[in-house]
N, C-alpha and C positions, 0 to 999 in steps of 0.2 A: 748582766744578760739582757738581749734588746728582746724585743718580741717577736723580733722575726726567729732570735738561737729559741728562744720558749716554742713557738710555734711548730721549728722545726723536729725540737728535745720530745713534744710532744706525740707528732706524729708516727716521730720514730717506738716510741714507747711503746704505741697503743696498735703498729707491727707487731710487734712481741705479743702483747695482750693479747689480739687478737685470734693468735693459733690456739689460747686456751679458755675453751667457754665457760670454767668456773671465772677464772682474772675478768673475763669482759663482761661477765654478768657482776663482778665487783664494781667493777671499775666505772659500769653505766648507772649502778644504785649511788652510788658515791658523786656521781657528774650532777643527775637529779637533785641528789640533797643542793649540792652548789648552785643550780640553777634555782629551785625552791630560793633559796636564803636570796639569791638576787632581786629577785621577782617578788619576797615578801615587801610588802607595802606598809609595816611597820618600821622599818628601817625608815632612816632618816641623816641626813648630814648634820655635820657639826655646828654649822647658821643654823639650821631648822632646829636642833636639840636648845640650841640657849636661846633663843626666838619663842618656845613652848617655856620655858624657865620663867623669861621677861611676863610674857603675859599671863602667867600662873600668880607671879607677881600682883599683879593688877586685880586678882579677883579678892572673892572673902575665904576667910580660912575660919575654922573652930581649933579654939585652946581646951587642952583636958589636964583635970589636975593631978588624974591619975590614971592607972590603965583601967581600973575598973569604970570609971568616967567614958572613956575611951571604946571600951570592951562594949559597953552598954548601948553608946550611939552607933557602934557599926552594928549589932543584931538589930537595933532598933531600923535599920534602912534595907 
């Protein structure tokens, strides 16, 4: 399906939707959520994800030798 049949499949849907104002009060909280996640600015692509990996790489890490080692540096911060 191109986008122009999506475009169109949509249009037609949201005819329907529209004669029932519970459907289009769904249908506009559920559009939102989708546009939210677009617009979240913690996403990131696939380059950008292993790009943050590489240079996580590059810094200093702490070894623990156990969880309570462990347990004890994360309250401590």
């Amino acid at each position: 399906m191109n986008v122009g049949q999506m475009n169109a499949e949509l249009l037609r849907n949201m005819s329907i939707i529209a004669e029932d104002e519970h459907l289009l009060k769904r249908a506009t909280k559920y559009m939102r959520k989708l546009v939210a996640e677009k617009e979240d600015s913690s996403l990131f692509t696939k380059d950008e994800f292993f790009a943050r990996i590489d240079k996580s790489k590059e810094g200093s890490s702490t070894e623990f030798s156990s969880i309570e080692e462990l347990d004890k540096h994360i309250r401590s911060l």
